[in-house]
C-alpha positions in Angstrom: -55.6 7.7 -25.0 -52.6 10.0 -23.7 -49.3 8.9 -23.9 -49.0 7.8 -20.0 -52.3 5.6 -20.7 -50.7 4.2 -24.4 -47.4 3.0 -21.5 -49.5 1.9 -19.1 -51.1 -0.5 -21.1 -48.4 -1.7 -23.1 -46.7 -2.4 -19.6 -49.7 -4.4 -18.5 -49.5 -6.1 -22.3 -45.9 -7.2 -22.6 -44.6 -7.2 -18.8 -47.0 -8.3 -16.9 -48.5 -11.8 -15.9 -52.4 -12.1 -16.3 -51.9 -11.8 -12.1 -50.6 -8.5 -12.1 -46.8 -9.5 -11.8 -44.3 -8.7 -13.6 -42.8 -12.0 -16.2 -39.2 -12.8 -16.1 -38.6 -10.0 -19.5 -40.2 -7.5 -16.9 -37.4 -9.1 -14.2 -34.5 -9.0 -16.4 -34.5 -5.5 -17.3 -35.5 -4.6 -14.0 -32.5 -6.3 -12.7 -30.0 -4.6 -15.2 -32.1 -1.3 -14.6 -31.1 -2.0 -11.0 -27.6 -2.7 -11.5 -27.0 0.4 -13.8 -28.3 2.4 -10.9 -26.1 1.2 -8.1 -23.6 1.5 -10.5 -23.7 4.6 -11.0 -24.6 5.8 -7.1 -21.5 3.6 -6.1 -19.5 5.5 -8.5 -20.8 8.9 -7.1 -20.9 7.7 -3.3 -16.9 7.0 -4.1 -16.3 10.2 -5.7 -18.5 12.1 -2.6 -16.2 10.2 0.4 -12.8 10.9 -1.7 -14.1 14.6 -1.3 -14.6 14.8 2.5 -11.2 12.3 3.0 -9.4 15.7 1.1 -11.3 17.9 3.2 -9.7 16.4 6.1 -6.0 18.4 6.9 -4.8 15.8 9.0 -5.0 13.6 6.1 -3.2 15.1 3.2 -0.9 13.0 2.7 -1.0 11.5 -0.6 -0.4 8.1 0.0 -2.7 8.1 3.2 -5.6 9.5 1.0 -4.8 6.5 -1.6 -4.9 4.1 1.2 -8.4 5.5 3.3 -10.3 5.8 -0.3 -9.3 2.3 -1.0 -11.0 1.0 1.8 -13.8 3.1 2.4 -14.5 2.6 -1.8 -14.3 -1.0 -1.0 -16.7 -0.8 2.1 -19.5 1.5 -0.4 -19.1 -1.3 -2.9 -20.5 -4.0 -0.4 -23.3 -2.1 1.2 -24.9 -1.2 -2.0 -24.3 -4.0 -3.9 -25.9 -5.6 -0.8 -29.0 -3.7 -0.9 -29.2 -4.4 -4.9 -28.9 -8.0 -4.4 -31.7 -7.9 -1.9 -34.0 -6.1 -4.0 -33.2 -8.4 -7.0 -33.6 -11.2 -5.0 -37.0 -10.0 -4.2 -37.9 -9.3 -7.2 -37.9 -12.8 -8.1 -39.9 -13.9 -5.1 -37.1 -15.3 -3.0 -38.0 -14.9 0.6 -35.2 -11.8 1.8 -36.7 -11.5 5.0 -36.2 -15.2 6.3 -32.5 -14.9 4.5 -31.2 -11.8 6.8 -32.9 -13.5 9.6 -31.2 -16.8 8.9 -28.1 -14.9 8.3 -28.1 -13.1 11.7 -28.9 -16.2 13.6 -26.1 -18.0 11.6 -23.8 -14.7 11.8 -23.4 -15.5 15.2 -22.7 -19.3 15.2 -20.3 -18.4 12.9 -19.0 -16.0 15.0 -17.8 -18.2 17.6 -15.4 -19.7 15.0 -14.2 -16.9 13.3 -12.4 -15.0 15.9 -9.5 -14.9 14.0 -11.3 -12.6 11.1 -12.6 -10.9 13.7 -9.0 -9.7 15.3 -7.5 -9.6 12.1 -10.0 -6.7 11.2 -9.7 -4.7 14.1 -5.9 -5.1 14.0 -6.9 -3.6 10.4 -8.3 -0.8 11.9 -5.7 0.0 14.5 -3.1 0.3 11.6 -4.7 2.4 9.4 -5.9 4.8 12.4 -2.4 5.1 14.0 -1.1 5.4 10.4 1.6 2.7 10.7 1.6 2.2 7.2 0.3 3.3 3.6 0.4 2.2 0.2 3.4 2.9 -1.4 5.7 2.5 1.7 8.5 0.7 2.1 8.1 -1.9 4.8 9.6 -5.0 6.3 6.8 -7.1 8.1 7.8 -10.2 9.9 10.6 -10.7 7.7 8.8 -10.1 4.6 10.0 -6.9 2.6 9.0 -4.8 -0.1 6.0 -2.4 -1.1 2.9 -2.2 0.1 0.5 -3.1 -3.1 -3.3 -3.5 -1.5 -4.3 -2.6 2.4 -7.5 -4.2 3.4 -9.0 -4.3 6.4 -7.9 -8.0 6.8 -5.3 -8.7 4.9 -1.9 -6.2 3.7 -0.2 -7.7 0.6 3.8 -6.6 0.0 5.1 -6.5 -3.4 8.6 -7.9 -2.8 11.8 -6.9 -4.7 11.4 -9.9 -6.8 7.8 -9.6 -7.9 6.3 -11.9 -5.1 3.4 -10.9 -3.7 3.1 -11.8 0.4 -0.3 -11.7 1.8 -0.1 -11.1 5.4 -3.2 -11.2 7.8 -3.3 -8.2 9.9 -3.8 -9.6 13.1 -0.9 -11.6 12.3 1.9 -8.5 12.4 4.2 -8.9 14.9 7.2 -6.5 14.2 6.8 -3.9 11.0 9.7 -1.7 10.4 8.4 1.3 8.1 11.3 2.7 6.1 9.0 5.1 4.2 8.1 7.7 7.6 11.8 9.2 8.0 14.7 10.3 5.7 17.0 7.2 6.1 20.9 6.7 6.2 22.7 4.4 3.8 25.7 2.9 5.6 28.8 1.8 3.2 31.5 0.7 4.7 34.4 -0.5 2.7 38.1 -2.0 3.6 41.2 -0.7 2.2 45.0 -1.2 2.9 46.3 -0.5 6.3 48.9 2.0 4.6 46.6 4.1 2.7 47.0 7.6 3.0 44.3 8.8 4.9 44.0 12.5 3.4 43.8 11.2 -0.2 41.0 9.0 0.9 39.2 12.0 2.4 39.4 14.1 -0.6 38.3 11.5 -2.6 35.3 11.2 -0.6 34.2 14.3 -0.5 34.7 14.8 -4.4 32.4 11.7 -5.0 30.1 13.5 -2.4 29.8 16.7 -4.1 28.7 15.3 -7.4 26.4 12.7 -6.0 25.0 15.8 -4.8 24.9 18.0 -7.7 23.4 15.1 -9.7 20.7 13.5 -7.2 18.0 15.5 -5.7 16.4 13.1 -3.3 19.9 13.2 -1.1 19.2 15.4 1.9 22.6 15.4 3.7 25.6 15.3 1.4 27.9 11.4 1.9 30.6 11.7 4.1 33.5 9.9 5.4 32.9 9.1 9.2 36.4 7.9 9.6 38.1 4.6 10.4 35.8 2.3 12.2 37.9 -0.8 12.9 41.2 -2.2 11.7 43.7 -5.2 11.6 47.7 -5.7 10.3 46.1 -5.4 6.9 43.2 -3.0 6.2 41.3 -0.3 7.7 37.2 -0.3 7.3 36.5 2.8 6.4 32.8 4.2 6.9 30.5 6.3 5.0 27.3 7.4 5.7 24.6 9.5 3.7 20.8 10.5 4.3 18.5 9.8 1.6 14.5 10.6 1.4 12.4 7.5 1.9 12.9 4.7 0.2 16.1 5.7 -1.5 18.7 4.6 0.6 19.5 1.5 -1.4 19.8 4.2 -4.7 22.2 6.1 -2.5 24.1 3.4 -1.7 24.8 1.7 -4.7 26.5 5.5 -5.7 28.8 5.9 -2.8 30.0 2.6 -3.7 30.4 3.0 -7.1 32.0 6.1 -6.7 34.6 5.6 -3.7 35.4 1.9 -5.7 35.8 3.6 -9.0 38.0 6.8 -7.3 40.5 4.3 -5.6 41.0 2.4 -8.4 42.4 5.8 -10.6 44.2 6.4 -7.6 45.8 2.7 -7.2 44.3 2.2 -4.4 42.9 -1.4 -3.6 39.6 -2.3 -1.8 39.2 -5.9 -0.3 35.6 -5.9 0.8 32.3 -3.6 0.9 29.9 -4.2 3.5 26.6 -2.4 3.4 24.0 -1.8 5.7 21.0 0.6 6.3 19.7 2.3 9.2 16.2 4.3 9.8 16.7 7.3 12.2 
């Protein structure tokens, strides 16, 4: 007997019924033989969409290509886990055909209730084809701010500042503000005595300015005093304003501050209040 006879037969001795069909050892390894294999085509299917996202020039962006392999990985996950399950599930004699029939029928009942999911998904795809946000940006969503951490189809959690993590249905956006698509201003504005010579606080300005510039590479147009912006018998509110790449307006701010607080001081000047406030342009 050849080799392919010897397997044959010891197929039809230890995997199969006295039927024909194969026993539930036969089944089992079939079924991890089946999940091994989808396994591994996912895993290539991922790895072949990732290539023709980066083919794409409109879509070069980094944070864009993390975002669109995300969900399309996600999407090649369910369709061949999908057609694993069915095959497994045939496999063991459970009727597939009546199940996606049932599941049509009851798709659509379902349907009816369920238009929520439905507008939250395309709302889903609206964002991510108008590129209103990506993972990684800096956003504030209905009042909620932070990072976005996961984009879905569905649902967009935010990492806040504090380590909370808001879970937001799409179609339930109302006002997004994106401070990650344009270099931003940080906005310091800071009160000092009405008798303060002006062209010592200029100087000092500038001279925080130029080493905040020397030392920080993500600042893209050098801090600098926009003058007095309001006044009383007591102080003058003095304004400063910087631009910053995205996201590190707050990290510019914090600087000025320092800085201009810290340079009054060796000067004897006195501050009596800092108000911040940032701006996307």
């Amino acid at each position: 007997m050849n080799l392919w006879g010897q397997i044959q037969a010891w197929i039809t001795e230890y995997m199969k019924t006295d039927n024909g069909d194969w026993n539930f050892l036969a089944k089992i390894l079939i079924t991890l033989f089946i999940i091994a294999v989808v396994k591994i085509v996912v895993k290539l299917a991922t790895q072949g969409v990732n290539k023709l996202i980066k083919r794409d020039i409109h879509i070069i962006n980094y944070q864009k290509h993390r975002t669109l392999t995300n969900i399309m990985g996600k999407a090649v996950k369910v369709f061949f886990y999908f057609l694993a399950l069915v095959q497994i599930l045939d496999l063991f004699g459970v009727p597939t055909g009546s199940i996606i029939a049932t599941a049509g029928v009851g798709g659509i009942a379902i349907g009816f209730g369920a238009k929520s999911v439905v507008e939250d998904i395309i709302s889903g795809m609206f964002i991510l084809f108008e590129d209103q946000y990506r993972l990684g940006d800096t956003v504030v969503i209905d009042g909620f701010e932070g990072t976005i951490l996961e984009f879905g189809l569905r649902t967009t959690v935010i990492r806040g500042y504090d380590g909370s993590h808001y879970i937001i249905t799409n179609g339930d956006i109302h006002s997004l503000v994106n401070r990650s698509k344009e270099n931003q201003r940080a906005n310091v504005t800071i009160q000092i005595p009405y008798n303060t010579d002006m062209e010592v606080v200029k100087e000092l300005v500038q001279n925080v300015s130029d080493r905040l510039v020397e030392e920080f590479d993500y600042i893209t147009k050098a801090p600098y005093l926009v003058g007095v912006t309001a006044s009383n018998n007591h102080t003058k509110t003095l304004t400063i304003w910087g631009w910053t790449k995205p996201g590190k307006q707050a990290s510019l701010e914090l600087e000025i501050r320092g800085g201009v607080i810290e340079a009054l001081e060796e000067k004897g000047i006195q501050f009596t209040g800092v108000l911040v406030e940032e701006e996307i342009k």
